[in-house]
C-alpha positions as CSV (number, residue, x, y, z in Angstrom):
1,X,0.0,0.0,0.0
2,X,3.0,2.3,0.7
3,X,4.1,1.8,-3.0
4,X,0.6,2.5,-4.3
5,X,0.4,5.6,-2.7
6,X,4.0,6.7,-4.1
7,X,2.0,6.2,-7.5
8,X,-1.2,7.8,-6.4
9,X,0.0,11.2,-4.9
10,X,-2.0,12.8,-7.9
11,X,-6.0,12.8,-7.7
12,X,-6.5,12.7,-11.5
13,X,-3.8,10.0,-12.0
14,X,-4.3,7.3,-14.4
15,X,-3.5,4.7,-12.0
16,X,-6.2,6.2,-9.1
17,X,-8.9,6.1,-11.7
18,X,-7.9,2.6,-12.5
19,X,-7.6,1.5,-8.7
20,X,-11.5,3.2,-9.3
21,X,-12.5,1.1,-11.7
22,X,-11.1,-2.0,-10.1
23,X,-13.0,-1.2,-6.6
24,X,-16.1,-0.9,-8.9
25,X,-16.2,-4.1,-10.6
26,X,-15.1,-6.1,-7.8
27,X,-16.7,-4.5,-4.9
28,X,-20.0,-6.4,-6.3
29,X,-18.5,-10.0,-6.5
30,X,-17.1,-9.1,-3.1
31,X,-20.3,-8.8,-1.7
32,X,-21.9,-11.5,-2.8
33,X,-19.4,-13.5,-1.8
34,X,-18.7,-14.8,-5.5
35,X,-17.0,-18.5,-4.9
36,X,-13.8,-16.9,-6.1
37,X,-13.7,-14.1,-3.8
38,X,-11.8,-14.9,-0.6
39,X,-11.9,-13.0,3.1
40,X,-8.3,-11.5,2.0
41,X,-9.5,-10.3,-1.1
42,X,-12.5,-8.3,0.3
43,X,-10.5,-6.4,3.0
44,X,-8.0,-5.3,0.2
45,X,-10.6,-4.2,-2.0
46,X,-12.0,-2.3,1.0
47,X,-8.8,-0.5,2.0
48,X,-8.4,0.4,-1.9
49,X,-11.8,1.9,-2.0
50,X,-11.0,3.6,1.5
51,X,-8.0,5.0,0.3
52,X,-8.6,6.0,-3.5
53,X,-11.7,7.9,-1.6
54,X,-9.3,9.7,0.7
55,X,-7.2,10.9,-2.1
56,X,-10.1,12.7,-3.9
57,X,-10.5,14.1,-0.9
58,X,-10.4,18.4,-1.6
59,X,-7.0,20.2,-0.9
60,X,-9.2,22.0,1.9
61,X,-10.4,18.7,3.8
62,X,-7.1,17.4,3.3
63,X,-5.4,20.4,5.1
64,X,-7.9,20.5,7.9
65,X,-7.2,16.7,8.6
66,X,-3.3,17.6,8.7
67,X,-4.1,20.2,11.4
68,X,-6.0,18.2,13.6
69,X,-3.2,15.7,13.6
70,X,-1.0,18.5,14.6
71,X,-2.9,18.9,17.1
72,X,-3.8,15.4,18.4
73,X,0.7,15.4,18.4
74,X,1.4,18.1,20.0
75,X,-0.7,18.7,22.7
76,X,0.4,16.1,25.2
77,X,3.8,17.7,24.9
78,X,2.5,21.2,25.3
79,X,0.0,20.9,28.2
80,X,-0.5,18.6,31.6
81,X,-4.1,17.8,30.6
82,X,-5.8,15.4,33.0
83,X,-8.5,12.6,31.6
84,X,-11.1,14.5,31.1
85,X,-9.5,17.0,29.0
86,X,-7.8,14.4,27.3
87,X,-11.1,12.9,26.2
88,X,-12.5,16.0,25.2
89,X,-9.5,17.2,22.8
90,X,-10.2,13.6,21.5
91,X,-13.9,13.4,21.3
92,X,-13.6,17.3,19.2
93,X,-11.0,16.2,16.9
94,X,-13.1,13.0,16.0
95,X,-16.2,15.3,15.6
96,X,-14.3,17.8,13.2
97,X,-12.7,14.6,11.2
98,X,-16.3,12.8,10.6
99,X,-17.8,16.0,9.6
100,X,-14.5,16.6,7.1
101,X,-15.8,12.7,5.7
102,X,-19.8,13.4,6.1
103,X,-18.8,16.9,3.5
104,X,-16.7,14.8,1.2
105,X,-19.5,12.1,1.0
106,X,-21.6,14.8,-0.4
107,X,-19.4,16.5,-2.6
108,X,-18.6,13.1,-4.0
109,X,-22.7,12.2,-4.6
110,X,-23.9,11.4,-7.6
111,X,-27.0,13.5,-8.6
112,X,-30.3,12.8,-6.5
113,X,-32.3,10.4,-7.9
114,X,-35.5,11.4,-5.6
115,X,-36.3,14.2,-3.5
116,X,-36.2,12.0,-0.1
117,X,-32.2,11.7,-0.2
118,X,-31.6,15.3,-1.2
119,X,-33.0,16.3,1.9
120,X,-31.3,13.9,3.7
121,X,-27.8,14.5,2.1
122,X,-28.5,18.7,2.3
123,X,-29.8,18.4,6.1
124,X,-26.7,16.1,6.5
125,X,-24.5,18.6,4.9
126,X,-25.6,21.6,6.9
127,X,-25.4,20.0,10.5
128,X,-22.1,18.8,9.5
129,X,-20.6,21.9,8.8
130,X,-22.0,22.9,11.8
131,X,-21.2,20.1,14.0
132,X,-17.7,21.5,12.4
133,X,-17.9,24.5,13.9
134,X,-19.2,23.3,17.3
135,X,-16.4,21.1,17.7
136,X,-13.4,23.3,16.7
137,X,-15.1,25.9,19.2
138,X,-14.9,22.9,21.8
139,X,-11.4,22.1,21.1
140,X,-10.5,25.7,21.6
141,X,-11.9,25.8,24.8
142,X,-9.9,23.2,26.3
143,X,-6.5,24.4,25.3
144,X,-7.6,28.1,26.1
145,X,-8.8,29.8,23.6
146,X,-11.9,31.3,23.1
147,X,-13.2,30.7,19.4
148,X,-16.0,32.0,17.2
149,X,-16.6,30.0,14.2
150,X,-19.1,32.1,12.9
151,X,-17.2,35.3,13.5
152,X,-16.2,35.0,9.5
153,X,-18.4,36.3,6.9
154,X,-18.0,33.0,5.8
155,X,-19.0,30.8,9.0
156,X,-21.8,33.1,9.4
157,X,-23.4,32.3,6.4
158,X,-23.5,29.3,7.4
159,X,-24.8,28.8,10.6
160,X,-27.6,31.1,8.6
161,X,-28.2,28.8,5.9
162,X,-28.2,25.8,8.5
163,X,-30.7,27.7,11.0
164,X,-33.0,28.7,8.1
165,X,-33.2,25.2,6.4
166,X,-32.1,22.3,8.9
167,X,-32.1,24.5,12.5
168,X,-34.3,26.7,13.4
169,X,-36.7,26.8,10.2
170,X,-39.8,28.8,11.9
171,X,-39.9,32.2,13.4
172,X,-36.3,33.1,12.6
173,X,-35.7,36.4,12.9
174,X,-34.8,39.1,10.0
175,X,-34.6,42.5,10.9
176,X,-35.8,41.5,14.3
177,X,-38.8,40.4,12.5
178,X,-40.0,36.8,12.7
179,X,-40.0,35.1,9.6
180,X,-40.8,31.5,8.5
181,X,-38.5,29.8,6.0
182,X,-38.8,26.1,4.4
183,X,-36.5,24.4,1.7
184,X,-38.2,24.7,-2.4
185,X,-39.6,21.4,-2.5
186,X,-39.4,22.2,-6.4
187,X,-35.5,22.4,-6.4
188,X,-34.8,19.7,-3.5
189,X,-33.4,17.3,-6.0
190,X,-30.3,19.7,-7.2
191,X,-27.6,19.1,-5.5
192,X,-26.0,22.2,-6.6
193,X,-28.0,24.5,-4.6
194,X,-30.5,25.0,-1.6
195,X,-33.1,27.0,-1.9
196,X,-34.7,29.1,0.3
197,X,-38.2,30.3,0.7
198,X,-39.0,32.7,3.3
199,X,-42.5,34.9,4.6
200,X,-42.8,36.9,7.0
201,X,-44.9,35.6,9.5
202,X,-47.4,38.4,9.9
203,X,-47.2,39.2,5.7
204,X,-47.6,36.2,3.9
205,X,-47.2,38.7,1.0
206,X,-44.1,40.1,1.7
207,X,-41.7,36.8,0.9
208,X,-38.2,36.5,-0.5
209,X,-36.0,33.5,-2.2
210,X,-32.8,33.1,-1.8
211,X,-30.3,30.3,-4.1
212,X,-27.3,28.8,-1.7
213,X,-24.8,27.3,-4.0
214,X,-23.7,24.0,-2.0
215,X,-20.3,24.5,-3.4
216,X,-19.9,27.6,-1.7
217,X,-21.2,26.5,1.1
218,X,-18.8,23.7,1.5
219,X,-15.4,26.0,0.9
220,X,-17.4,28.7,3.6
221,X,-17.6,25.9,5.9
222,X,-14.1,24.2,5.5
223,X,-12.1,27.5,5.0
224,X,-14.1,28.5,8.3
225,X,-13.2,25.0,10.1
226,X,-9.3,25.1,8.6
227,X,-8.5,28.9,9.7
228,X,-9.8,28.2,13.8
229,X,-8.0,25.0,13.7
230,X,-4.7,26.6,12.7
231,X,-5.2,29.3,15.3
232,X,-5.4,26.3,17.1
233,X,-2.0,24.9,15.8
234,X,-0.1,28.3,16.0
235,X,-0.9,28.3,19.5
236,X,0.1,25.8,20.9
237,X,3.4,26.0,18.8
238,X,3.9,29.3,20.6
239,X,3.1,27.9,24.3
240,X,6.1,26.8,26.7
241,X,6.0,22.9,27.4
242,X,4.5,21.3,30.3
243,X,2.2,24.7,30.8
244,X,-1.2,23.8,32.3
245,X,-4.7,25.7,29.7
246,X,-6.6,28.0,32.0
247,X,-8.9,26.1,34.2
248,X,-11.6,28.5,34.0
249,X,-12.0,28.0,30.5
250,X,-12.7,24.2,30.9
């Protein structure tokens, strides 16, 4: 596997898209459990499909991944930390790496073929990103720092996107008025965009529509996730060893 990946280091390789093809037409005969296929075989073709999914992976999710590695190394050598902080760097860093894979499994969809999985995979995209957030906040906190991922104009439109369509649909507030806002059943099915509806809640007449492109919502989200992460990293490269995080924080 270490020699594939010497071979594979480029995404659009012809070798990765024949490791593709491979997965493709054996993952089937795998299983079914096809009288040539043997218990060896299917774990292989598993870790090739595993790892060819990985290296499609964007240059963004890639980075962020990087960074909470840096993290999850250097820590320890940075900071006393007793259990339970130990746990929760650990249970934030596994949080911010399965919402990295739940973003790439949408980016790497094929179109919708009915409206019931877009809505799962957009719902699904939105909490992840903001799971995302929550959890890079979290980390923060333990180490000491005090972290807003919606600070950006990028983070906050997407906590705004996530609150109108798969948080806090009813009554949300514009202009400190309350409005009411549902996902266009009409457009569910494009995976390309969310839209938007919105009323006021005391006008049905006065309403508004608004097109999210997913694709920006993604790089928001994960430019959003990498840049508090690194704060993250640049931190704790700047701390003395063996320093203790402010326990009021925790």
């Amino acid at each position: 596997m270490a020699n594939l990946a010497t071979h594979l280091d480029a995404p659009d390789s012809s070798l990765l898209r024949a490791v593709e093809r491979l997965v493709k037409s054996a993952s089937s005969s795998v299983a079914r459990k096809t009288v040539w296929t043997t218990e060896s075989l299917r774990i292989l073709i598993l870790a090739l499909n595993s790892y060819a999914r990985q290296l499609r992976r964007s240059p963004l999710s890639k980075e962020i991944l990087q960074l909470c590695t840096d993290v999850r190394e250097n820590i320890p050598i940075r900071f006393h930390l007793d259990k339970n902080q130990l746990v929760r760097i650990q249970a934030a860093l596994m949080v911010i790496e399965d919402a990295i894979c739940a973003v790439e499994g949408y980016s790497s969809s094929q179109s919708f073929s009915h409206v019931d999985e877009a809505y799962l995979a957009k719902y699904g995209l939105l909490q992840a990103l903001q799971l995302g957030f929550d959890a890079t906040e979290a980390l923060g906190k333990v180490v000491g720092l005090k972290l807003r991922a919606d600070s950006s104009k990028g983070g906050k439109s997407v906590k705004i996107a996530r609150n109108k369509v798969a948080g806090h649909p009813l009554k949300a507030l514009i202009d400190s008025k309350p409005w009411d806002h549902f996902h266009d059943r009409s457009t569910a099915h494009e995976k390309s965009i969310i839209r938007v509806m919105s009323f006021a809640a005391t006008d049905s007449t006065n309403w508004t529509g608004e097109s999210l492109s997913t694709v920006q919502l993604i790089e928001d989200g994960l430019t959003t996730i990498r840049d508090k992460v690194l704060e993250i990293v640049e931190y704790l490269a700047s701390v003395e060893g063996d320093d203790s995080p402010d326990k009021s924080t925790n």
